[in-house]
N, C-alpha and C positions, 0 to 999 in steps of 0.2 A: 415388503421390506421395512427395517429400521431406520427412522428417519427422526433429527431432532427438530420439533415444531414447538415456537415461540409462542406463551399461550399470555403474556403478562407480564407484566412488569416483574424481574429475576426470581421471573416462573418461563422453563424450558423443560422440557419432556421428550423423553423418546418414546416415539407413537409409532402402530403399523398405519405404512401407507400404502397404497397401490405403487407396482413399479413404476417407472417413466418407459413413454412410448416417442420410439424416434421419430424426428419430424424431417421434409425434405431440408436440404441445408445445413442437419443438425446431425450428432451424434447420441451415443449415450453410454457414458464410459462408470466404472465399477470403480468405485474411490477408495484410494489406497489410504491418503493422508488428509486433511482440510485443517487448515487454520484461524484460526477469529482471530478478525481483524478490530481495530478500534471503533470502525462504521456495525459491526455486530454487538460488538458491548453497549455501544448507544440504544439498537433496539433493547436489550438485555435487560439496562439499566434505569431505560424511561416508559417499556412497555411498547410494543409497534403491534401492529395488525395481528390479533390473536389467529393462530395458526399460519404464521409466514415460518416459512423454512430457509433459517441463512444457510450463511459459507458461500466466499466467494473464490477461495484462496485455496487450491485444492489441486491432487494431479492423481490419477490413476492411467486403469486400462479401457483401452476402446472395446465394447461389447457390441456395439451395434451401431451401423452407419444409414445415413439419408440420403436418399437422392441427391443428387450433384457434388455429392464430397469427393472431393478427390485427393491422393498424397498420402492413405492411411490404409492401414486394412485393422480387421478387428485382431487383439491382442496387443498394438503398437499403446507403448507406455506415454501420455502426451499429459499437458495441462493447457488449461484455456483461461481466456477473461472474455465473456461472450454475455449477449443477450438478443434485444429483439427492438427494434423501431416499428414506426409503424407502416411502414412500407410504401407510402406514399409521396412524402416530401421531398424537396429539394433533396437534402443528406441522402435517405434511403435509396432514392434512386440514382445515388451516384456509389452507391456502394458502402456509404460510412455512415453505416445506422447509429453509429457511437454519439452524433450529432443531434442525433434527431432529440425533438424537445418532447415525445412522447416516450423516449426509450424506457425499458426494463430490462433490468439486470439479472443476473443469477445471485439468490437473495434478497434482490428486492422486485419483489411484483413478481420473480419468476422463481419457483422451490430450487434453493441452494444446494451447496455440497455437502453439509452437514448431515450426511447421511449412505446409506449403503453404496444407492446409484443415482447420478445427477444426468437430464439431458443438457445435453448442452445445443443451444441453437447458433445458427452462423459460425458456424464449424469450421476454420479459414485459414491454412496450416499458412504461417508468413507474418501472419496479420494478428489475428485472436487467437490461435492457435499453435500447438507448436510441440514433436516430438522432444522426449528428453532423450539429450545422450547421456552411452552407455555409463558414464562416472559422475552422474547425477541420481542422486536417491531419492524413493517418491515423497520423503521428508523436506529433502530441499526444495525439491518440483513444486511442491507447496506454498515456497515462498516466493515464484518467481514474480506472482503480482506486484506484489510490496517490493519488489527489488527494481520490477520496471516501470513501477510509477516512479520512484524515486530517480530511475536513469531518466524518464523523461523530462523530470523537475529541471534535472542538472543539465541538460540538452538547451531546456529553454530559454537559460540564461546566459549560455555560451562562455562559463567561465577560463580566464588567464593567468598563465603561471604566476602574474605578479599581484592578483588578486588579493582582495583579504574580503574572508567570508566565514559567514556569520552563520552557525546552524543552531538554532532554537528550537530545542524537543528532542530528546534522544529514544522513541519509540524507534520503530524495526526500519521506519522512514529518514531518518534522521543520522542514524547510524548507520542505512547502505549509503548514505551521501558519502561519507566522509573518504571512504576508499576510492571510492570514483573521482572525486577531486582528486586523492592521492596520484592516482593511474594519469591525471591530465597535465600531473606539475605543478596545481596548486601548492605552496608550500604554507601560505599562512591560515589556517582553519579556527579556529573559535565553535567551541561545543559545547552548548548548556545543558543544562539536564537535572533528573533526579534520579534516585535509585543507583547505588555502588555497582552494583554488574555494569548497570549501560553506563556508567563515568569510566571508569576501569574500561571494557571494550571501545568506547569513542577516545580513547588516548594509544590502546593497543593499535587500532584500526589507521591512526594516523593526523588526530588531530593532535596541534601544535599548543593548543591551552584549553583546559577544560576545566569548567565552572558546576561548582554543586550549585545549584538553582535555590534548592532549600537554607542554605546560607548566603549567597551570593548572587549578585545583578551582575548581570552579561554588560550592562550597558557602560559603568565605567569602567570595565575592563579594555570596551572597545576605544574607547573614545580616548583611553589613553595611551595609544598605539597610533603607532608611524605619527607622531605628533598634532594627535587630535584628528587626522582625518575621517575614520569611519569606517565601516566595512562599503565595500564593491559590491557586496553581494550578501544577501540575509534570506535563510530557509527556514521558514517558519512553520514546522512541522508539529506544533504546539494544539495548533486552532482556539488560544485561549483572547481574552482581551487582554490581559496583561503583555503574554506574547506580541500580542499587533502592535501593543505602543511601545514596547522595547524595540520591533524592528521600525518602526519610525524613528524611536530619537537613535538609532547606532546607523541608521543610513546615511551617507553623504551625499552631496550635489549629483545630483545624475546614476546614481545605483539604482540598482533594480532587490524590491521586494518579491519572492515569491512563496504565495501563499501554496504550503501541500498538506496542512493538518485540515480536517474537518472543523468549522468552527461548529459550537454547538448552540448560541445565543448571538443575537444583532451586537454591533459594534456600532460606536458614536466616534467619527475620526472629522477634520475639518478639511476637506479635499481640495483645497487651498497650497496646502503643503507641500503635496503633488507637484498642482501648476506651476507653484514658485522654485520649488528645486529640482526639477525636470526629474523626476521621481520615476521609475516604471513598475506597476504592482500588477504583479500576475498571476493571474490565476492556473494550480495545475490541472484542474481539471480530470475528467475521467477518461484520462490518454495515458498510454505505456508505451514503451519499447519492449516489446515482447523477444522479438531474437534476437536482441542487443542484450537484455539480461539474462538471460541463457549463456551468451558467449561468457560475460562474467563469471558466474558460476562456473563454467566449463571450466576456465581459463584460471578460477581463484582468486580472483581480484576479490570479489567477495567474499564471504566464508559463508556461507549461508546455516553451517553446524552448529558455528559458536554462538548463532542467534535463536535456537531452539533451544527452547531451555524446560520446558516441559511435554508430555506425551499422557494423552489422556482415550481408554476407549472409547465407543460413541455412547454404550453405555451410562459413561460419567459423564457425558455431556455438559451436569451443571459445575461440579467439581472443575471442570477444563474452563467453563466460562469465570466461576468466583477467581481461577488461580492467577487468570489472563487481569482480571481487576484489582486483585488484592496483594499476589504472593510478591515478596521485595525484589527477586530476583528475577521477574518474568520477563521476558521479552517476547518470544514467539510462543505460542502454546499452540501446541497440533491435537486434532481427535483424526481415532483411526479407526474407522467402522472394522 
């Protein structure tokens, strides 16, 4: 089969590779759609393990099932966020390999979706797993990763109607926030960003003041609001340093930071800050709401069309990767074996 394999720093190639063979617990589904994510373009852009195969973000058809799966038969249209622990530890053996401090993922340490057909292992319809309904397309299906890390971001911090919150970064993370506040009664939202698509869709979507990032600081916008308080809440979907110390000075007494962008280099902060203004910084970590952003999508709270904005073969593999880094208007960019 075709398969796109990372050989290099923005060196990717579609290579034949042997199919995938299903394992117990696992399946092995024929991929419709997969999308690169910003954790893809990092390997893309800095070079990772010559012949790792990403895509994490992907949905097709079931071709072939493992021992102990149950809830599916083959042909059922589904998508996954799966990998593998080591089987041993405390987590693994409670069921939540997601914890485990040995895990691999699909694309990293375990060959991605970026390609004809992916196995997928821990196969867990509820959990990692999960049929798409019938008014879901395998395009969208694509994105319900990115849309359920982001519902769990917003899970974490428990936000309220009277909230003011802070979203820094308007990638595909940044901009499923925004609506989901919307859906909870958040009414005061703050959205930074670059690029005219995602400033224009984070105001369509329902934030209340939106900031070109490339002219404009988030932070005295914040700060001169409801009379110098601050935000309640700041998404720092960014993972930059500059990002980190804008949601430090826009936080107030007792807010909560939550980190959901990948940083890419160490940060130097005084954790002082914290202790003295009852700070909480949270990490989102590699946790989702998987049937929680599905109902979204179902339901429309999200759009998940108006965040696709380009479709690339697997073919053009690197064409899909440069457009995801460079083109002004990108947001989501899908390859379609």
């Amino acid at each position: 089969m075709k398969a796109a394999v990372l050989q290099g720093e923005g060196d990717i190639r579609v290579e034949e590779v042997p199919e995938p063979t299903v394992e117990p617990g696992g399946v092995v589904v024929k991929v419709k759609a997969s999308g690169i994510c910003g954790s893809d373009l990092h390997g893309y852009r800095h070079g990772g393990r010559a012949g790792m195969r990403l895509g994490h973000e992907f949905s097709g058809d079931i071709v072939e099932i493992g021992d102990g799966v149950t809830g599916v038969k083959t042909g059922d249209r589904v998508t996954a966020m799966s990998g593998k622990g080591c089987g041993e530890c405390y987590w693994c053996k409670k069921g939540d390999f997601i914890r485990c401090r040995n895990l691999s993922l699909l694309g990293y340490g375990i060959p991605g979706a970026l390609a004809e057909y992916v196995a997928v292992p821990s196969f867990e319809i509820g959990r990692y797993a999960d049929k798409l309904p019938d008014n879901i397309s395998y395009e969208e299906g694509a994105t319900v990763e990115p849309v359920a890390v982001s519902l769990y971001a917003v899970r974490q911090v428990q936000p309220q109607p009277d909230d003011t919150v802070a979203i820094i970064g308007l990638g595909i993370l940044g901009l499923c926030i925004i609506p989901m506040l919307k859906s909870m009664g958040v009414k005061q939202i703050i959205a930074s960003g670059r690029r005219e698509k995602r400033l224009k869709l984070a105001k369509e979507f329902g934030a209340e003041i939106v900031i070109d990032a490339t002219t404009d600081d988030i932070v005295p916008v914040v700060k001169g609001l409801n009379n110098g308080k601050g935000a309640d809440i700041v998404f720092d979907c960014a993972g930059k340093t500059e990002t980190f110390h804008q949601a430090l000075d826009i936080i107030h007494r007792g807010g909560k930071i939550d980190l959901v962008g990948l940083y890419q280099e160490p940060i130097t902060f005084h954790p002082t800050f914290l202790v003295s203004n009852d700070i909480s910084l949270i990490g989102c970590g590699l946790r989702w709401d998987l049937p929680g952003a599905l109902d979204l999508l179902k339901n429309g709270t999200v759009d998940a069309r108006s965040l696709i904005t380009h479709q690339f073969p697997l073919d053009e593999v690197k064409e899909a990767f440069d457009a995801q880094l460079k083109a002004p208007d990108a947001i989501k960019v899908l390859v379609k074996p």
